[in-house]
C-alpha atoms as a printed R data frame, in Angstrom:
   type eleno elety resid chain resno       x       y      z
1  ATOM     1    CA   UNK     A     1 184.582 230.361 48.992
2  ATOM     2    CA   UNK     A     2 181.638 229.007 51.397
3  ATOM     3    CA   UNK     A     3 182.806 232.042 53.978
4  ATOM     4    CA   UNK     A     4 182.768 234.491 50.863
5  ATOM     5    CA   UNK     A     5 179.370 233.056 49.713
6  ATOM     6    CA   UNK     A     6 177.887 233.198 53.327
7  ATOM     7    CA   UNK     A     7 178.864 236.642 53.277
8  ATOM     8    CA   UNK     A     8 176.744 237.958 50.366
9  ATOM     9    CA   UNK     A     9 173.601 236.163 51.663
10 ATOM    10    CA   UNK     A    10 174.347 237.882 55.051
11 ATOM    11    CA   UNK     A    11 174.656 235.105 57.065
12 ATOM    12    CA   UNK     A    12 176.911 232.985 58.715
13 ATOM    13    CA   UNK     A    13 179.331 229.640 57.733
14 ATOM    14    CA   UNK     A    14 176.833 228.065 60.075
15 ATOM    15    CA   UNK     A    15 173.822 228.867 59.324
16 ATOM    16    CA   UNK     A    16 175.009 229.044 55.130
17 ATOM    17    CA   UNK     A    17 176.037 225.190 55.787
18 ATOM    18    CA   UNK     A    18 173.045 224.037 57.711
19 ATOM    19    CA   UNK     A    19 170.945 225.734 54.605
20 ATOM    20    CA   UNK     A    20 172.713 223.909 52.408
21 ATOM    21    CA   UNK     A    21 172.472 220.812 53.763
22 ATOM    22    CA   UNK     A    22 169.141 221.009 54.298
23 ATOM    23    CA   UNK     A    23 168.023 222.118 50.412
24 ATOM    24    CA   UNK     A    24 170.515 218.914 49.824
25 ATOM    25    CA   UNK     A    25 168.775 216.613 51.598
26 ATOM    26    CA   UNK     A    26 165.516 217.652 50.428
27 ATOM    27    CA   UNK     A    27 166.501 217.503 46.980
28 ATOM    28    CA   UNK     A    28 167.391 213.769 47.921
29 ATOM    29    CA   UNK     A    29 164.142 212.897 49.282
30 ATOM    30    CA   UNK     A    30 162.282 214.471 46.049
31 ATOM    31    CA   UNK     A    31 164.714 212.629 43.802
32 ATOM    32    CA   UNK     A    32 163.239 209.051 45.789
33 ATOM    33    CA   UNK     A    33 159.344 210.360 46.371
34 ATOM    34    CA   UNK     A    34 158.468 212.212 43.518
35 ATOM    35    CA   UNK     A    35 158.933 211.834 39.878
36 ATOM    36    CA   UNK     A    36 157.707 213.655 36.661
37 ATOM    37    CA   UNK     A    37 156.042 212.045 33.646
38 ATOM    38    CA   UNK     A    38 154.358 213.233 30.717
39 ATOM    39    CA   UNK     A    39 150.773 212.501 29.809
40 ATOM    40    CA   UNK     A    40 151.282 209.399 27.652
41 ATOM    41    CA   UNK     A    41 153.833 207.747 30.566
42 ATOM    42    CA   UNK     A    42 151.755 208.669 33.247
43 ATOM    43    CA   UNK     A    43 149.172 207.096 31.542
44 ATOM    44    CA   UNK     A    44 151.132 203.845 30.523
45 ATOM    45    CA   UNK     A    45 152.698 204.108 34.618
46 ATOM    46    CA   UNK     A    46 148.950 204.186 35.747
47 ATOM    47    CA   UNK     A    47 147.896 201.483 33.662
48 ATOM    48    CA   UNK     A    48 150.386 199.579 34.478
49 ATOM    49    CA   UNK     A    49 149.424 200.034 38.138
50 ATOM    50    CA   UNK     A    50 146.025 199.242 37.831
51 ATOM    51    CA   UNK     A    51 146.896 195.828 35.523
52 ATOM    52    CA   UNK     A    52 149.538 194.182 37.125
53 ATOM    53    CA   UNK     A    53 150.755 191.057 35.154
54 ATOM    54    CA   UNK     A    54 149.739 187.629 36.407
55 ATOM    55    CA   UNK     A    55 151.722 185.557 39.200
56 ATOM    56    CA   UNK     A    56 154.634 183.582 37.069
57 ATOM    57    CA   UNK     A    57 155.595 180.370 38.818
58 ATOM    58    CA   UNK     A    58 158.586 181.719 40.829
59 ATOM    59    CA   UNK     A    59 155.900 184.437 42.724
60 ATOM    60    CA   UNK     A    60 153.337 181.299 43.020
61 ATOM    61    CA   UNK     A    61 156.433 179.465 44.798
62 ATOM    62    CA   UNK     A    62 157.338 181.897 46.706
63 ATOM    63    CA   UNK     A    63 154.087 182.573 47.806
64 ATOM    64    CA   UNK     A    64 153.741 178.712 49.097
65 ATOM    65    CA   UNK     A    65 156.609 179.037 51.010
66 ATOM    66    CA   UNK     A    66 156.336 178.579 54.557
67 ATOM    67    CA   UNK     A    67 158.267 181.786 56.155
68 ATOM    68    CA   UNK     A    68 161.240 180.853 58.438
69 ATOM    69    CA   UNK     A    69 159.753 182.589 61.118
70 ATOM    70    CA   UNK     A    70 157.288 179.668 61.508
71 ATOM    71    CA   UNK     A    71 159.495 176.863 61.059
């Protein structure tokens, strides 16, 4: 099937996988870097952005923490 495919596209089962691979693997890094909304979530997405909620106590304790590193 990949030989017979490879074939109609004129190329080789080389250069037909390495093709395919690479449209894969582009496809994945889309799929993690870019995303689609519509107006009214993009809108909602940037506002949320821009008007993060306030520290809760576990952040603020966190935050106080001294990092292991400097222990």
């Amino acid at each position: 099937m990949i030989d017979d495919a490879a074939a109609i596209l004129g190329k080789t089962r080389t250069e037909f996988m390495i093709e395919s691979a690479r449209r894969q693997a582009i496809d994945v890094l889309l799929d993690q870097r870019l995303f689609v909304l519509d107006s009214g979530r993009y809108d909602a997405f940037m506002h949320a952005l821009d008007n993060p909620p306030a520290p809760g106590p576990k952040l603020r304790s966190l935050l106080r923490r001294v990092p292991a590193w400097q222990k």
